[in-house]
N, C-alpha and C positions, 0 to 999 in steps of 0.2 A: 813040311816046309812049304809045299806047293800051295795047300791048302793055307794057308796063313798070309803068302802074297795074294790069293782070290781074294779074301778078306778085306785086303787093306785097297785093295786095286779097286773093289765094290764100294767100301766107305772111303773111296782117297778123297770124297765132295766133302764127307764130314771133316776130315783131317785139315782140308782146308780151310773150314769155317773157325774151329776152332784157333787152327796156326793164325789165319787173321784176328778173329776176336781178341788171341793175347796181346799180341802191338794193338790192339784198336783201345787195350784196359788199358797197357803202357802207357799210349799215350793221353788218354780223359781220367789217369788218376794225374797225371802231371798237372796237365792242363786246371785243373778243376783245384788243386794245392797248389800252385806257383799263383797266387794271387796276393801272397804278404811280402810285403818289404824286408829285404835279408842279406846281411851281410857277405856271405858266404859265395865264394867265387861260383862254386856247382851251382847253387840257385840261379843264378844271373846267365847261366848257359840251359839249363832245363828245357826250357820253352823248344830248342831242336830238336830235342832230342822226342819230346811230346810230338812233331810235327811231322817226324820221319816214322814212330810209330802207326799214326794214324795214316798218313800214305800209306803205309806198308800195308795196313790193314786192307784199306780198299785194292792194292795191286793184289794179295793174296786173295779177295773176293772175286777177284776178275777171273778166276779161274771156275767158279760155280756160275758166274753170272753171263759170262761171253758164250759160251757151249749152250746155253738156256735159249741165248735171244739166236740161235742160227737158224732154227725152224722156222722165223717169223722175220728175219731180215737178210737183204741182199746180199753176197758176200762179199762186196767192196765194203759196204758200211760193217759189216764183221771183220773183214780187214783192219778199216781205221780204227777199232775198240781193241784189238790186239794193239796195234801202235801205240795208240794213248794208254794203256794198259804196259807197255813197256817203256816207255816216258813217264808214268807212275812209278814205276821201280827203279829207273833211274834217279828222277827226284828224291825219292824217300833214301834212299842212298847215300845221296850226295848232303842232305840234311842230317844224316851220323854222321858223315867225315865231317860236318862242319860245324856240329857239336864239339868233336874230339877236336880237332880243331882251336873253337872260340876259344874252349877250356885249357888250351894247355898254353895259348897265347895271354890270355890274362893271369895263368899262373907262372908265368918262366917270365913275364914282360917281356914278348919278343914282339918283331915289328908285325903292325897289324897288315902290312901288307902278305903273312904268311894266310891273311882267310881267304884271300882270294884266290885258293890254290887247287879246294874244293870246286869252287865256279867253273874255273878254266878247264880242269877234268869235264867236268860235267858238259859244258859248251860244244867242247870238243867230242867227247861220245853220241851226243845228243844229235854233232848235226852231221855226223857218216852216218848214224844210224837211220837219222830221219832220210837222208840224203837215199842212203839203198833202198832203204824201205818201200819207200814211193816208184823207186824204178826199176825194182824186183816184179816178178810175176806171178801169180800163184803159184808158182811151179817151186820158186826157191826161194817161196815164203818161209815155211818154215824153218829152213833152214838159216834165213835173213834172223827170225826170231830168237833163236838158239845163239845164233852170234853176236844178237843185242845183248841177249843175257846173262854172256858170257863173259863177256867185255864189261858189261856192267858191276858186273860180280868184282871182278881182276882189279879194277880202276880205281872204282867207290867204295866197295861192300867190303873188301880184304881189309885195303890201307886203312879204312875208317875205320873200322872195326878196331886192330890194332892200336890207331893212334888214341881212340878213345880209351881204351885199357889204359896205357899209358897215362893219360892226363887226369884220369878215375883215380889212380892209385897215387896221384901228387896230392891229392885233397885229403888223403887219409890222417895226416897230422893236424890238418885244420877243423876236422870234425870232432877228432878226441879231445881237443876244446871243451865240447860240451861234457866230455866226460860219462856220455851214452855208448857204451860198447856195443849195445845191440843197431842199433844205426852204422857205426865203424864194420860192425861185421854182413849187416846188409851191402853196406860199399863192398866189399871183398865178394860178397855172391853176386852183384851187378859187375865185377867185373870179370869176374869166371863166366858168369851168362853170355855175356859181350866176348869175349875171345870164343867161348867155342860155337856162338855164333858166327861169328870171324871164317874158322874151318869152316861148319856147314853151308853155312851161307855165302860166305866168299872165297874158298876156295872147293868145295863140291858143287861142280854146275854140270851143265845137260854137257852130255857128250858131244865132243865138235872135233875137228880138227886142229886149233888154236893152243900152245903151248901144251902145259899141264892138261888140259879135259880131256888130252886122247886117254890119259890113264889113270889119273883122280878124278872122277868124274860120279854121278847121281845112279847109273849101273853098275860100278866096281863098287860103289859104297854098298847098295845093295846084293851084292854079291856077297860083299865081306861082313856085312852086320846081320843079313837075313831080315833087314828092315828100312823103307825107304826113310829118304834123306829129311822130306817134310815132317816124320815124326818127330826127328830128331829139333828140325827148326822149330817146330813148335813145340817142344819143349823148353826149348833154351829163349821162344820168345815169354812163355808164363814163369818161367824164372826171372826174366828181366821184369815184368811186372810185379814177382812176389816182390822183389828185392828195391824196386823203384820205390813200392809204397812205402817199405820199411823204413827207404831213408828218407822219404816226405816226411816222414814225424820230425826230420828238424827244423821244422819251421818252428812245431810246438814247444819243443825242446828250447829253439831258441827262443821264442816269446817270453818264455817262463827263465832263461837266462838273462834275457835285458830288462823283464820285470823285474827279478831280484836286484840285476845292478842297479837300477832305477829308485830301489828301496832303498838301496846301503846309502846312496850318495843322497837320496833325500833326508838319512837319519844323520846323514855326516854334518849336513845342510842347516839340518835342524838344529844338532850340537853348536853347529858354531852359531846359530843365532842366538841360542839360550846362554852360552858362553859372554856372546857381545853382550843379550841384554843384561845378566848379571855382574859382569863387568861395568859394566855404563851404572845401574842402578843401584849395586852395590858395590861394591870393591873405592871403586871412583865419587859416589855422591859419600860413603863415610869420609873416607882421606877430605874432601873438601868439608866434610862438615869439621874433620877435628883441625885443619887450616883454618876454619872460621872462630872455632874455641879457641885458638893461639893466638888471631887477634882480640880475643876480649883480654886472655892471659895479659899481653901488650898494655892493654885499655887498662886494667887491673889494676899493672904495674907504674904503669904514666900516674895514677890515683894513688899511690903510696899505699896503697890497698892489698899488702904482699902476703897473708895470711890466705885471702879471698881466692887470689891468684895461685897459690901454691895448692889447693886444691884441684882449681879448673885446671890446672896443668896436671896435677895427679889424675887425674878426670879424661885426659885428653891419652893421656899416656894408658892406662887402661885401657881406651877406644882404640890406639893405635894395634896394643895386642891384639883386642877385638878383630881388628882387620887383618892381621899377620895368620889368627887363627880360621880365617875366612878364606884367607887364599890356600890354604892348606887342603881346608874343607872343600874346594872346586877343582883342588889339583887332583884331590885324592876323589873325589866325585862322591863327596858326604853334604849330610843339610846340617846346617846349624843346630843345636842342642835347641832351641827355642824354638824352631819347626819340627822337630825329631816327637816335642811334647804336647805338640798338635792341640793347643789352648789355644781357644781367639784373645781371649781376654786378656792372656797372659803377653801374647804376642804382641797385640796393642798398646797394653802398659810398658812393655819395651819400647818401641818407637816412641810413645811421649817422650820415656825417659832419657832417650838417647837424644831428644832433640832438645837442644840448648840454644835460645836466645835471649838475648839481658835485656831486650825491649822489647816482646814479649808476651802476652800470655797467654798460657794453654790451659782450655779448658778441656777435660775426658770425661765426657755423659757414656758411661754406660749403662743401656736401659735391658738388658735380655741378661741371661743363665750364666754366672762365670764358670760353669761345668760346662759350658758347647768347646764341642771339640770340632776340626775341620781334618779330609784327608788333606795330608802332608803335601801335595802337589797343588791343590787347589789354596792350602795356609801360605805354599810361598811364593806365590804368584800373588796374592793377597797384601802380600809383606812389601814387594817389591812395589809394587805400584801407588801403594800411603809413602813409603819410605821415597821414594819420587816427587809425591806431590811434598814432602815435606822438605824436602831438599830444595826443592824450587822456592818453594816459600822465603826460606833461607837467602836464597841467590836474589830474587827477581821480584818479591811482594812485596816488601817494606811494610811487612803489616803491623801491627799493631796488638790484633787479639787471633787466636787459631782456636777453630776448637772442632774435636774428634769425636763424634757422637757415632753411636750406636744404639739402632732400633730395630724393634721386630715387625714384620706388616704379612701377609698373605702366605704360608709357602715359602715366605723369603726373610732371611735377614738384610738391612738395610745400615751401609757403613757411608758415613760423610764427614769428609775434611773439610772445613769450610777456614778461608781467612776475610780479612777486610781488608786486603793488600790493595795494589793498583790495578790488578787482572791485567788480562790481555784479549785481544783479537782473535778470536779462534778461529776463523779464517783468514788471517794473517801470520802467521807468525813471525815474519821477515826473516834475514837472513842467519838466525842464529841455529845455526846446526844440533847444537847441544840441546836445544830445549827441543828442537823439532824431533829430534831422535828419542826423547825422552817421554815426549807426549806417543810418538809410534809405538813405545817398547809399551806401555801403558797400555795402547790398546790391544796390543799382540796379545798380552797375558791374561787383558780378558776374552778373549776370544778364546785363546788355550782350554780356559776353565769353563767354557758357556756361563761368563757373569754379565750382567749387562754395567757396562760404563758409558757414566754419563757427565761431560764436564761442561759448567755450564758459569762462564768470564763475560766479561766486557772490562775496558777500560774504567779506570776510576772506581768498580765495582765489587771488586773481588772477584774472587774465583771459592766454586763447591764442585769437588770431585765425589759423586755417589756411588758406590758399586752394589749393585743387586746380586747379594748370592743364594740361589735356592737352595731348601733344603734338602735336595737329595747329596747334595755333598757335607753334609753336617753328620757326623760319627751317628748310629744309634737313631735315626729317624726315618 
């Protein structure tokens, strides 16, 4: 056993290096990850507890580096690097307790005036300490030293120690949040690191006179373990480091939790816009179109023309199912039978057919394959946006002739609605909501599909809606 304290009595410089190196990883893994925005109470107090390790580190280096510079400097000036060197470990100290501290005030909402509890310890240690220090003599330096570091221990290094356990172990339901158990359970090894720190380091100090160190003290420890006490702190400081890193992963953790939230609410987002524009574009322009077949029925019937009329109403009355089975199909989140069969041609010939005016007339040039088929998302984005311009027509063109061509050019098939209405402003469209939203939803849905639209009105002129769709969305090409 004798042989084992020479050992450690000969490498106690190495022991030191490394007992600092670990609070010195402690705190430059903190430092170096506390740099993302984060919800999370513990993130928002990290940065002390980074600041205390890193002091600590350099106080624990003071013990290879002070002994080095004596051969080459005065012993006043080795004097004052022992001081500042013990105002070092006081600092880093008082930056635990006031970790443990910040942390348990922003988790309990208690008044913020409990941080400045840590200061006033520290205030007060700092200026008896400095105070004797200065008008001590070599004679009962040392001894002045041992009492600094005793009292520093007692004051800062115990209660902090402590209080931070405590306020570690209030974050443990906020972290199972992420649903990361190996994180949750690094917090439970930072906080076993952190309390038997607490012992070693705050309540095993240099032997003194003062309270407890006549008999728990860094010689009875050694006595009783057969190994000094900085093993053990440096232990318990590379635990504090394994377990710090471990739980810096929830930054990433969380990243990739408010990216997923960010997904859902965007796909929510998205729902309810496809919802609105299907709604607007269809559900609401059929109902007004078969409003507008009930007034011709009207017109019809004013005409004694009751034969004529008792179709269009049969007519009207079919479209209304049409519509009953549409809202079904959106409730139940199906496509229409007539997108489901993915024809353009066939698609097209529906919209003629479904569009009914008595003054009138439509022309369908179909000039390409009536075997092209389109995928079903890009067919009803397609449907939606003629079925628009032809609603409008309806409402707002008072045209006269429409007609729906279909042609083939480059790479592309080429669809254009054209009427001889009264067109409009395209950079006006003043204050009609309806149509403004309707022209949006049109371009929305080319955008969806990468088709290029292209609408091209004036006043008195008519209006031609073209949509370019490439043939990478055509079935088989």
């Amino acid at each position: 056993m004798h042989t084992i304290y020479e050992v450690l009595k000969v490498n106690i410089n190495l022991i030191y290096f490394f007992y600092g190196l670990s609070f010195f990883m402690l705190g430059f893994a903190v430092f170096l990850k506390n740099t993302s925005n984060s919800n999370f109470r513990l993130a928002n107090s990290l940065v002390f507890l980074a600041i205390f390790g890193v002091l600590h580190s350099f106080y624990e280096w003071g013990y290879i580096f002070i002994p080095i510079q004596e051969h080459y400097l005065s012993s006043i000036i080795i004097k004052e690097f022992y001081i500042f060197r013990g105002f070092i470990e006081g600092l880093s100290f008082v930056f635990l307790f006031y970790f443990g501290i910040h942390l348990l005030v922003n988790t309990k909402q208690k008044s913020n005036y409990l941080l400045f509890l840590p200061w006033i310890i520290f205030i007060i240690w700092m200026f008896l300490s400095v105070y004797f220090g200065f008008k001590s003599n070599l004679v009962y330096f040392n001894m002045w030293l041992k009492a600094a570091d005793v009292w520093s221990r007692y004051l800062l290094a115990l209660p902090g120690s402590f209080i931070t356990c405590y306020a570690l172990f209030l974050q443990i339901n906020e972290l199972q949040v992420l649903g990361n158990k190996k994180i949750v359970n690094n917090l439970y090894g930072l906080i076993g690191a952190i309390f038997l720190y607490g012992v070693v380091g705050g309540l095993v100090v240099p032997e003194n006179i003062h309270l407890l160190s006549r008999y728990i003290n860094v010689n009875t420890f050694f006595t009783t373990f057969k190994l000094p006490v900085q093993m053990f702190r440096a232990i318990t400081g590379i635990g504090m480091a394994y377990f710090i890193v471990g739980i810096l992963e929830m930054y990433d953790v969380e990243y990739h939790y408010k990216l997923e939230k960010l997904k859902k609410e965007k796909a929510i987002l998205n729902e309810r816009q496809r919802i609105s524009r299907n709604l607007h574009d269809g559900i609401i322009q059929s109902i007004y179109g078969v409003g507008l077949g009930l007034e011709s029925v009207s017109y019809l019937m004013q005409q004694k023309n009751l034969v004529k009329a008792e179709e269009e109403l049969n007519k009207k009355m079919d479209n209304l199912n049409g519509i009953i089975s549409n809202i079904r199909d959106y409730i139940m989140d199906l496509k229409p039978e007539i997108l489901e069969e993915e024809h353009l041609y066939q698609l097209l010939k529906k919209l003629i057919d479904d569009f009914l005016d008595l003054d009138v007339q439509v022309n369908f040039d179909y000039m390409v394959s009536k075997d092209i088929k389109i995928f079903p998302e890009y067919l009803d984005n397609i449907y939606h946006i003629l079925q628009e311009g032809l609603n409008n027509i309806k409402k707002h063109a008072k045209a006269r002739k429409v007609t729906l061509k279909v042609s083939e050019d480059t790479n592309q098939i080429i669809i254009r609605l054209i009427d001889d209405g009264v067109g409009f402003d395209l950079y006006s469209t003043g204050d009609k909501k309806e149509k403004h939203q309707g022209l949006k939803n049109m371009k929305e849905r080319a955008n969806l599909i990468n088709c290029e639209l292209i609408i091209n009105s004036a006043k008195g002129k008519g209006t031609e809606i073209k949509i370019k769709i490439p043939c990478e969305v055509i079935k088989g090409v």
